[in-house]
N, C-alpha and C positions, 0 to 999 in steps of 0.2 A: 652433572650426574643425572641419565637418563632414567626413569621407571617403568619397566618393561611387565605386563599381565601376560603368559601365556596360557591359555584354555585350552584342553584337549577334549576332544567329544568323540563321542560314538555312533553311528546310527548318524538317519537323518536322508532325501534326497538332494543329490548333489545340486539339483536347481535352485530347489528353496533354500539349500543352505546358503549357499552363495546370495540367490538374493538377501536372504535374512541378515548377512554377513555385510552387506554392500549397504543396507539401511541403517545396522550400525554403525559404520563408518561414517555416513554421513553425520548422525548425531555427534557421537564421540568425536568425532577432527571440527563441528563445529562448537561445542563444550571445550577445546583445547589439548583434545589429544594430537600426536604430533603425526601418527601413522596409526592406520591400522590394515593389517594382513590375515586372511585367508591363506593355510596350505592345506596340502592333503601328503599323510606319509605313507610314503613307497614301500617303505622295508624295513624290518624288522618285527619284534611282537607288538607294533601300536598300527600293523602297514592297514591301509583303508581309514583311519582315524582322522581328522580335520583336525588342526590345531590355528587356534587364533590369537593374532599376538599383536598386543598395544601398547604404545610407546610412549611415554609424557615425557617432557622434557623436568620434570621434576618433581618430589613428593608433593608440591605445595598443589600445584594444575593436578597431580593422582586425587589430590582428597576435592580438590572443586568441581572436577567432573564425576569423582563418585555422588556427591554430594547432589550435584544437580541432575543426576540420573533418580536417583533415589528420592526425591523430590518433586518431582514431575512424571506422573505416569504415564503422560502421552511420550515421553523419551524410554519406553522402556523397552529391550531388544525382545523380538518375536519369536525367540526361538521355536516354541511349541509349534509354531507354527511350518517346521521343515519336514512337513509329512511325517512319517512314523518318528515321532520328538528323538531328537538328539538325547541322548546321555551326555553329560560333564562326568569325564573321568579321574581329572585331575588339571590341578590349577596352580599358578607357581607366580612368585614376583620377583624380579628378577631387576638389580639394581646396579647401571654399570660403575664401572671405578677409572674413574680421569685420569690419564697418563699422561 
C-alpha cells in the first residue's frame, strides 16, 4: 500500500520552480521516497497551477522521511525561493488500495 502527497501551488516561475522541485527530489528519493513528480495543469479552474506529487511505498518510509526533513534543516525544500513564492493551495494524501 503506496502513500501518495499531492501539493498544488500557485504562482512561482516555471524555472525555479522546476529547479526547486528537482532539489527536492533529490532529497526526498534519497530519505526513501519512491518517486517524486512535477506537473503543470492544462485545464480546468486549477489550469496554470503546479501540482507535486510524492510516492512512499509506505506509512512507515511517510513518517521517516517526514521525520528526517523536519530534523535537518539543511534538507529543507526552497520553495521561497521560486521567484514571486509559490502559494500551497491545497494539499491531499492520498493512500492506494492493493488489489
Amino acid at each position: 500500500m503506496s502513500v501518495t502527497t499531492l501539493s498544488r501551488w500557485s504562482g512561482g516561475d516555471s524555472d525555479a520552480v522546476t529547479a526547486n522541485v528537482q532539489h527536492a527530489k533529490y532529497i526526498l528519493e534519497k530519505l526513501g521516497a519512491e518517486a517524486v513528480q512535477l506537473s503543470q495543469i492544462n485545464t480546468g479552474r486549477h489550469a496554470g497551477q503546479w501540482l507535486v506529487s510524492v510516492r512512499y511505498p509506505d506509512w512507515e518510509t511517510f513518517g521517516k522521511v517526514k521525520q528526517a526533513v523536519a530534523a535537518d534543516p539543511r534538507s529543507e525544500i526552497p520553495v521561497a525561493d521560486a521567484g514571486p513564492a509559490p502559494a500551497l493551495t491545497d494539499r491531499a494524501i492520498i493512500v492506494s488500495i492493493d488489489l
